[in-house]
C-alpha positions as a printed NumPy array, in Angstrom:
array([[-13.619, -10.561,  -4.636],
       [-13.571,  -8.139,  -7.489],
       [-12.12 ,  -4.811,  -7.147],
       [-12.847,  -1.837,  -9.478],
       [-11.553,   1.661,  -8.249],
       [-11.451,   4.853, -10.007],
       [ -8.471,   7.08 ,  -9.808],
       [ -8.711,  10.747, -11.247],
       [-11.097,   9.708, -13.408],
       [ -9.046,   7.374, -15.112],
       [-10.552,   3.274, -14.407],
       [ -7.698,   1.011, -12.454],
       [ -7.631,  -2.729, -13.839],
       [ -9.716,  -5.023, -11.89 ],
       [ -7.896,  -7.422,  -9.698],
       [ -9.118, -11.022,  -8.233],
       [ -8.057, -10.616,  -4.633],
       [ -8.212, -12.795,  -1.602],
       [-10.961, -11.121,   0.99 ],
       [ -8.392, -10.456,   3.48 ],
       [ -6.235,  -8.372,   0.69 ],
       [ -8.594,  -5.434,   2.445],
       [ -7.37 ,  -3.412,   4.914],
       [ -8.144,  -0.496,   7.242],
       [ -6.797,   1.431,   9.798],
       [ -9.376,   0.03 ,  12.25 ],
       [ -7.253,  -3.221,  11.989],
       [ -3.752,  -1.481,  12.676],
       [ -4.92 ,   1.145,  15.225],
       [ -2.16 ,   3.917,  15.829],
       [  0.539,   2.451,  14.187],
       [ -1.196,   3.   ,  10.487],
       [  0.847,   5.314,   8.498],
       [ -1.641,   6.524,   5.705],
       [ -3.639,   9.187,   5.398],
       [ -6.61 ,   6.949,   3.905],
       [ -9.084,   4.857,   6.35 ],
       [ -8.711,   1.781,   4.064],
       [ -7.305,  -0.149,   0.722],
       [ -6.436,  -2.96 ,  -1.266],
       [ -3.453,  -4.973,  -0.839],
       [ -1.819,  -6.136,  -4.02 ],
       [  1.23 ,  -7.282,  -5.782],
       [  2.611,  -7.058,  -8.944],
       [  3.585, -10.556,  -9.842],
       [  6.143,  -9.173, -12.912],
       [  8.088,  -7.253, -10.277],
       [  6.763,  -8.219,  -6.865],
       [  5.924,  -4.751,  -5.973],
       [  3.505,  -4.839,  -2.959],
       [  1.284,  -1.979,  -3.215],
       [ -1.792,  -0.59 ,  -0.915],
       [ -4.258,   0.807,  -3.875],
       [ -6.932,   3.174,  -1.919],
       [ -9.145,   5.539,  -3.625],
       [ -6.697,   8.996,  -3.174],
       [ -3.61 ,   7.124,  -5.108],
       [ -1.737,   3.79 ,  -4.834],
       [  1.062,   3.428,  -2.032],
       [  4.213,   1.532,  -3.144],
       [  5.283,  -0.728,  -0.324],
       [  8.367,  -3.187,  -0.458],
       [ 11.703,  -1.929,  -1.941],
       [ 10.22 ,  -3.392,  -5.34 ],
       [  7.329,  -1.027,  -5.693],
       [  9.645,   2.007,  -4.025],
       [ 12.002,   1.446,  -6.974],
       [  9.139,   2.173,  -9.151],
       [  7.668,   5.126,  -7.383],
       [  8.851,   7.603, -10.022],
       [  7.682,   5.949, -13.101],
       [  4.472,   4.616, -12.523],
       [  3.611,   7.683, -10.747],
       [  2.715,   5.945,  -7.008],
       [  3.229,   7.135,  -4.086],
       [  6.36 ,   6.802,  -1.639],
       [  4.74 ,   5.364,   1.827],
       [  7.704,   6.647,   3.528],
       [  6.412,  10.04 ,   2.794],
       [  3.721,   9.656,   5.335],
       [  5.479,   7.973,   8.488],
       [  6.374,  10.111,  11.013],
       [ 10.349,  10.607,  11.863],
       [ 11.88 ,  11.573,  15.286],
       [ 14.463,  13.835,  15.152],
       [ 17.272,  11.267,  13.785],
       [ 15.024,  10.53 ,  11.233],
       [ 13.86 ,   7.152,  12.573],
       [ 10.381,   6.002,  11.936],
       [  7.685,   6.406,  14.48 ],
       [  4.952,   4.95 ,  13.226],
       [  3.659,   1.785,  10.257],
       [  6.867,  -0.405,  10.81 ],
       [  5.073,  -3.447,  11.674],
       [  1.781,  -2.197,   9.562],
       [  3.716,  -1.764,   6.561],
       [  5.813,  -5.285,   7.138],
       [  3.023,  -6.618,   7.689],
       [  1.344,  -5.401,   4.351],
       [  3.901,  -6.439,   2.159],
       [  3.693, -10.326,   4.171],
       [  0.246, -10.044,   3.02 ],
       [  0.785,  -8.804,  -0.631],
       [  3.221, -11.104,  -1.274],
       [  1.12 , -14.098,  -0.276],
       [ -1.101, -12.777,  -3.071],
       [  1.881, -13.233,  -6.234]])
């Protein structure tokens, strides 16, 4: 499958993905972190960042893509997981792990 996505009006490169690279929150029910119904999984085989590209910005993943937040301008996922009052994550532990298993199969 080809993907082409537009980002503030600036065109994303296409990307030859696997079919199940897409993903939506009707797969992960409650436990989905992001404020988006639905992406792209991909990876970054120079760096092995696992990222969820969507159409309102692209969500770094893994530790790889989290280290690269800052200068390629993505967005933290931790951001948008709920914490309880320790700061422990509620919610899109085992939808996030299991986005970067998928990503990764994709490098």
């Amino acid at each position: 499958m080809k993907v082409f996505l537009f980002l503030l009006g600036a065109a994303l490169p296409t990307y030859s993905l696997a079919e199940d690279a897409a993903v939506s929150a009707l797969t992960y029910g409650d436990d989905w972190p992001f404020p988006v119904e639905e992406g792209i999984v991909r990876c970054e085989p120079s760096s092995t960042a696992v990222l969820l590209q969507t159409e309102e910005g692209i969500f770094a993943l893994n530790g790889s893509a989290l280290g690269q937040v800052d200068s390629q301008g993505w967005l933290d996922t931790r951001d948008f997981q709920e914490r309880d009052e320790s700061g422990m994550f509620l919610n899109g532990v085992d939808t996030i792990r299991a986005l970067i298993k998928l990503g990764l199969e994709d490098c």
